[in-house]
C-alpha positions as CSV (number, residue, x, y, z in Angstrom):
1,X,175.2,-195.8,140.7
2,X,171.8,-196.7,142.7
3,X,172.5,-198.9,146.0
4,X,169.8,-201.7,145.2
5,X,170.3,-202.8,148.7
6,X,171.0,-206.3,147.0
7,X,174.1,-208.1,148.4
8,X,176.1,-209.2,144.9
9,X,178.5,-212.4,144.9
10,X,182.2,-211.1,144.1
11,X,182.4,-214.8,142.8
12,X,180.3,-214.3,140.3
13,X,181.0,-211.0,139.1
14,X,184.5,-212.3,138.3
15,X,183.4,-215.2,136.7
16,X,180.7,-213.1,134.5
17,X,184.1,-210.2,134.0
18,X,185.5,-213.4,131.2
19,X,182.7,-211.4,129.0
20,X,183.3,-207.7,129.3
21,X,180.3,-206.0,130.3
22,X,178.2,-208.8,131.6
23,X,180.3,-208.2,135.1
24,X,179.1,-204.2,134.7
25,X,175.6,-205.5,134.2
26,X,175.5,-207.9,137.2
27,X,176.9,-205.0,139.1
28,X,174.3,-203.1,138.0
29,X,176.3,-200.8,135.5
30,X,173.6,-201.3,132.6
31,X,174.8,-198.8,130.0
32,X,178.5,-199.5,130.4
33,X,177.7,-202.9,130.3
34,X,176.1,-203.5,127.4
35,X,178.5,-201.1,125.3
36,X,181.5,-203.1,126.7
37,X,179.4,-206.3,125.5
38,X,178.4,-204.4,121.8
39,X,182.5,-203.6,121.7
40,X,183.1,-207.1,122.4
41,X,180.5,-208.3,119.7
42,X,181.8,-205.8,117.6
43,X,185.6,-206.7,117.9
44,X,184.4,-210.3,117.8
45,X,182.5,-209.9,114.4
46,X,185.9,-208.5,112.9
47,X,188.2,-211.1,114.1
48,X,185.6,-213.7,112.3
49,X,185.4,-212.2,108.9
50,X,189.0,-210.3,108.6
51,X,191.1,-211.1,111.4
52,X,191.6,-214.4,111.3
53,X,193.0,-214.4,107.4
54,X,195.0,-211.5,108.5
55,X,196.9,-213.5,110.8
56,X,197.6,-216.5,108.5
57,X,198.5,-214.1,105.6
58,X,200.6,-211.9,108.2
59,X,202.6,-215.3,108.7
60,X,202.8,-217.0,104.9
61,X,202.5,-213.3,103.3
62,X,200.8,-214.7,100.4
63,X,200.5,-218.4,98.5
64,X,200.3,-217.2,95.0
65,X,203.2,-215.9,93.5
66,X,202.4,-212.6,91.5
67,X,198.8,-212.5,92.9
68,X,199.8,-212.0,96.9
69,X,201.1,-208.8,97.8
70,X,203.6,-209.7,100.6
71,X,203.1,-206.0,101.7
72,X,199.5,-205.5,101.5
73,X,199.3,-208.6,103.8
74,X,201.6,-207.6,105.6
75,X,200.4,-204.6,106.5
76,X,196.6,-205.7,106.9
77,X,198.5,-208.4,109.4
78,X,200.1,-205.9,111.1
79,X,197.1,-203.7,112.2
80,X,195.1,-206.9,113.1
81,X,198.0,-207.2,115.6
82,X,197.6,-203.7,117.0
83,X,193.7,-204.4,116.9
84,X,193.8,-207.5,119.0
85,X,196.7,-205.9,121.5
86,X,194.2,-202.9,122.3
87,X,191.4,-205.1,122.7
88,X,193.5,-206.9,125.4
89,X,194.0,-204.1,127.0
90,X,190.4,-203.5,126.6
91,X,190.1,-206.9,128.6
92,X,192.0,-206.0,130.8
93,X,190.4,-203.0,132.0
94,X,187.7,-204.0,132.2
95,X,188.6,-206.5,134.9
96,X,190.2,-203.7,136.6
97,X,187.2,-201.8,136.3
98,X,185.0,-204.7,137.5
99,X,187.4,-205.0,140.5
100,X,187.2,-201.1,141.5
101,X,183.1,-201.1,141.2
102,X,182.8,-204.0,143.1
103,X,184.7,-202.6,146.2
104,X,182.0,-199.9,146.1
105,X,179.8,-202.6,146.8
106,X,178.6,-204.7,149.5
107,X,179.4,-208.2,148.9
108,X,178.5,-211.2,150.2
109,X,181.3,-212.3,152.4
């Protein structure tokens, strides 16, 4: 990591850390950045076209009887679950690693 000799707001690193990566870019982590903004997109993309009717066949497990497959759905529910809970924790480390970089850095007090 190059010292820039720029003095960063720990404010608005935290605030820009809601979007994973765009705290790492501010910070001036460019690469990680933008692959923890392309994961983001990425995981973002797949909640739009197959999460979301995961989740709602995950909880009626089908409309039409002999057409729904309570366990396909059911099982396509279930891995949307473990999808979004390591995505959290994607989130969440990513704060964490916001908030170890930025103590690396001189703030603005």
């Amino acid at each position: 990591m190059k010292e820039t000799g720029q003095r960063k707001s720990p404010i608005l690193a935290a605030v820009l850390s809601i979007i994973p990566g765009l705290g790492q870019v501010y910070n001036g982590q460019k690469i990680k950045g933008v692959l923890f903004l392309l994961t983001t997109a990425l995981f973002i993309f797949e909640l739009l076209l197959f999460g979301i009717p995961a989740f709602e066949n995950l909880v009626t497990l089908g409309t039409e009887p002999l057409v729904d497959h309570s366990l396909f759905l059911l099982i396509e529910g279930t891995l949307q679950l473990i999808i979004t809970i390591i995505f959290i924790f994607f989130w969440a480390l990513n704060i964490r690693d916001l908030k170890l970089e930025s103590s690396k850095i001189q703030f603005i007090p």
